[in-house]
C-alpha positions in Angstrom: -50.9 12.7 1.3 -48.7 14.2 4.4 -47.1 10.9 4.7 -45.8 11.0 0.8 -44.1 14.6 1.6 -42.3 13.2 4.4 -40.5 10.0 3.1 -37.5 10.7 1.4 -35.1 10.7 1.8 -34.9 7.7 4.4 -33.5 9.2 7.9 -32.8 5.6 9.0 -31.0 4.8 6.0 -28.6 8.0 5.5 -28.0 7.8 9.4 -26.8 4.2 8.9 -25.1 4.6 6.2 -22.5 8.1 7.8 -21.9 5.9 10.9 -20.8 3.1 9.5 -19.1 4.0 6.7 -16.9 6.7 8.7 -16.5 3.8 11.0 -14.8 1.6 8.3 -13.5 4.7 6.8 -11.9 5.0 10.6 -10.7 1.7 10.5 -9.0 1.6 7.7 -7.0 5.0 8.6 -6.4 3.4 12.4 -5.5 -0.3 12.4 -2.6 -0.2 11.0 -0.4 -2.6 12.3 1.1 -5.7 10.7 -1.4 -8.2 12.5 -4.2 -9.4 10.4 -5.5 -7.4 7.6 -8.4 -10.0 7.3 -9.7 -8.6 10.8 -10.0 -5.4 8.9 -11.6 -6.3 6.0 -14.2 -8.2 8.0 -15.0 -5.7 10.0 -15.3 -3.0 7.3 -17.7 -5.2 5.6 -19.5 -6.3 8.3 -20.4 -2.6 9.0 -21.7 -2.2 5.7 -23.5 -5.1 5.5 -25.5 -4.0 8.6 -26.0 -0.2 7.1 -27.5 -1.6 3.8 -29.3 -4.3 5.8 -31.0 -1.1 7.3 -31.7 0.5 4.1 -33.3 -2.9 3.1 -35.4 -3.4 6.5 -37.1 0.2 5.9 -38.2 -0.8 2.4 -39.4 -4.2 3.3 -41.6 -2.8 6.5 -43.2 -0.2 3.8 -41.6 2.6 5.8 -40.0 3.9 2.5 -39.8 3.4 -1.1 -36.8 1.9 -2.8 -35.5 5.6 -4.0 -35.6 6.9 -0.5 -33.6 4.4 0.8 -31.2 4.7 -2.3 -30.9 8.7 -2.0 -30.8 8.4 1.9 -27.7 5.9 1.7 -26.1 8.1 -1.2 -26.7 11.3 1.3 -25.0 9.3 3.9 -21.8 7.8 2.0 -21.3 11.6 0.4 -21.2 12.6 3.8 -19.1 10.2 5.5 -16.0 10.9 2.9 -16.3 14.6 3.2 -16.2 14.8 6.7 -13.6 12.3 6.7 -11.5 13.6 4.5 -11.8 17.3 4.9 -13.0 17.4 8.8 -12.0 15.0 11.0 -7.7 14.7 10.1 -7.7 10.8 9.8 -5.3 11.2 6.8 -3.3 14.3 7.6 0.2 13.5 8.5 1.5 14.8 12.0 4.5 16.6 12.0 3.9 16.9 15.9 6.0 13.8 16.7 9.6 15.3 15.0 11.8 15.1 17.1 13.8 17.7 15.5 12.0 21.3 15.2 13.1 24.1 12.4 15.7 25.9 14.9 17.8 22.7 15.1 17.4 21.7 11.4 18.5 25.8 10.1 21.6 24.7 12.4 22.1 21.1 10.5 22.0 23.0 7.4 24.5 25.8 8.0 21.8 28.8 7.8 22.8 31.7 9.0 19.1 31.7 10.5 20.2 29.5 13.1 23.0 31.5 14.8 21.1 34.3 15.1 18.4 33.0 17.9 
């Protein structure tokens, strides 16, 4: 009866699931240049693949029922898209890199902001 308490959801399963899809999550935000988008693609789905082959392994061991697996990969995704998205700044656009800063762009503009620093 302890053992029925304790299974979902599937640890193994929601584990796999966050690392690899914040991994093609990653990908997809970091390989960006015009090489081959198939290389992308492939590895995106590889890496899911593998985190739903998980999933299935735990069910087909009898380490966990179907719906542990199910909400453990849910629990997993949901988390890898909110940390991606609202943690981690792989979509945020730098402004860092401008060459030009807002002193010299007041000046381009004829504000009288700029003349007085």
């Amino acid at each position: 009866m302890k053992e029925l308490r304790l299974s979902f959801p599937s640890g193994h399963s929601s584990f796999s699931m966050y690392t690899m899809l914040y991994f093609a999550i990653y990908i997809q935000s970091r390989m960006t240049w015009d090489g081959s988008k198939l290389l992308r693609h492939t590895l995106q789905f590889i890496a899911i693949v593998a985190s739903i082959f998980t999933g299935m392994t735990r069910i087909s061991d009898y380490k966990h029922h179907w719906s542990d697996v199910l909400g453990g990969l849910l629990i997993g995704a949901i988390t890898a898209c909110i940390v991606a998205r609202y943690a981690s700044g792989l979509f945020s656009n730098n402004k860092k890199n401008d060459i030009t800063g807002p002193t010299e762009l007041n000046h381009l503009n004829g504000s009288p902001q700029a003349h007085s620093v």
